[in-house]
C-alpha positions in Angstrom: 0.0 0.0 0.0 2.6 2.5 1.1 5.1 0.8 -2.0 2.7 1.7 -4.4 2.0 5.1 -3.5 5.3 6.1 -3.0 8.0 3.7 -4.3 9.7 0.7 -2.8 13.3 2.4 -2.2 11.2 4.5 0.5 9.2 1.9 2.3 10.8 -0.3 4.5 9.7 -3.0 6.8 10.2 -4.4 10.3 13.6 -4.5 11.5 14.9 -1.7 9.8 16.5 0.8 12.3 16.8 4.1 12.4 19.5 6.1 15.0 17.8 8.4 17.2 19.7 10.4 19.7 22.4 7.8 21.4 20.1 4.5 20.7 18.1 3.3 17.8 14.8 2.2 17.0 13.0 -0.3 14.7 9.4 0.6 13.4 7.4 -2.2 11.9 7.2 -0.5 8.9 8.9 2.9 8.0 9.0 5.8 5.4 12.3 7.3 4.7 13.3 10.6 4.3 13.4 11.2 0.4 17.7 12.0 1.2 17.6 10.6 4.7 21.4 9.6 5.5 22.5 6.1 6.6 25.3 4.9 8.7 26.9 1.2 8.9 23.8 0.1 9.7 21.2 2.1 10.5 19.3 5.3 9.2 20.1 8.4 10.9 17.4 10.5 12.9 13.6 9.3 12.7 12.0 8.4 9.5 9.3 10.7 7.7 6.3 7.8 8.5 6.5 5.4 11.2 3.9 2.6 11.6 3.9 1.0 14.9 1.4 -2.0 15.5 0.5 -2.2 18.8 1.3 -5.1 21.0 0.3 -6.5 24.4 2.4 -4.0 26.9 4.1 -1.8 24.1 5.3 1.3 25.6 3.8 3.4 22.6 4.1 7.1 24.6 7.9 6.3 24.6 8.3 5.9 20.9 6.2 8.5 19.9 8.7 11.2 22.1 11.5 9.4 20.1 9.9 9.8 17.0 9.0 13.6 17.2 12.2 14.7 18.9 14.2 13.5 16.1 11.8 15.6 13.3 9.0 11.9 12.2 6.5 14.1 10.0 3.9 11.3 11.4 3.0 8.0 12.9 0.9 5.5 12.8 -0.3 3.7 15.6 -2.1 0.5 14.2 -4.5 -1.4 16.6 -5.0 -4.9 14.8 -7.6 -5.8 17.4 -9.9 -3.1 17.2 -9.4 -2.2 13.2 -8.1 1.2 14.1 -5.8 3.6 13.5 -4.8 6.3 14.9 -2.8 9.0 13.4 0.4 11.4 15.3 1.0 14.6 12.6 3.7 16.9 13.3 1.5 20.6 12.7 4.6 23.3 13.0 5.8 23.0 16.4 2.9 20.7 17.5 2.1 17.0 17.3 -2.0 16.2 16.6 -3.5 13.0 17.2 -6.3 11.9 14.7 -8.3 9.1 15.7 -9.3 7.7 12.1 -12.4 6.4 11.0 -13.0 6.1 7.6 -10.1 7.8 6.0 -6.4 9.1 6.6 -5.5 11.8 4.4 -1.7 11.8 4.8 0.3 14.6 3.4 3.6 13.1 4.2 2.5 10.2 1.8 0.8 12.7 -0.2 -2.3 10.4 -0.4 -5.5 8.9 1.6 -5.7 5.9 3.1 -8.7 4.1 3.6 -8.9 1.7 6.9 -10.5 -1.1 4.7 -7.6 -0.2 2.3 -4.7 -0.7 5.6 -7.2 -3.7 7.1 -7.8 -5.5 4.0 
């Protein structure tokens, strides 16, 4: 969904890690910066999307300060359980949290998302 829209050079999945500050961090699946550096082994600073899928006990409020400190344009907080998503969008100097019902309109991505689309 997210290869389609925006290439697969861009689009990476699960452990993929990206250097934040002195540690790193592995989305499930990520959006790179369109020139985001790379060291060794890991991207540096936070991607442009993140997509987390929730798990039992996931310390999602931790991430989410990684992400934004480090400049993520948004995340995605996917709740397999429930169908939902729920969308974190760096505005300016402020981070807005979308619960989604229908449709995501990212403009990271530059596109919508539908959550039959995402849930299949």
């Amino acid at each position: 969904m997210l290869a389609a829209r925006l290439g697969e050079n861009r689009v990476w999945p699960d452990n993929t890690g990206y250097r934040i500050g002195p540690g790193w961090i592995e989305p499930d699946v990520s959006v790179s910066w369109p020139d985001q550096r790379l060291d060794e082994k890991y991207f540096l600073g936070a991607p442009m999307i993140a997509v987390e899928i929730l798990s039992p006990g996931e310390e999602i409020d931790r991430k989410l300060t990684l992400y934004f400190a480090d400049a993520a344009q948004e995340v995605w907080v996917v709740d397999t359980k429930r169908s939902a998503l729920t969308a974190y969008v760096r505005q300016n100097d402020r981070v807005i949290r979308q619960a989604v019902d229908r449709e995501f309109r990212s403009d990271a991505a530059g596109a919508v998302f539908s959550l039959t689309e995402i849930f299949g």
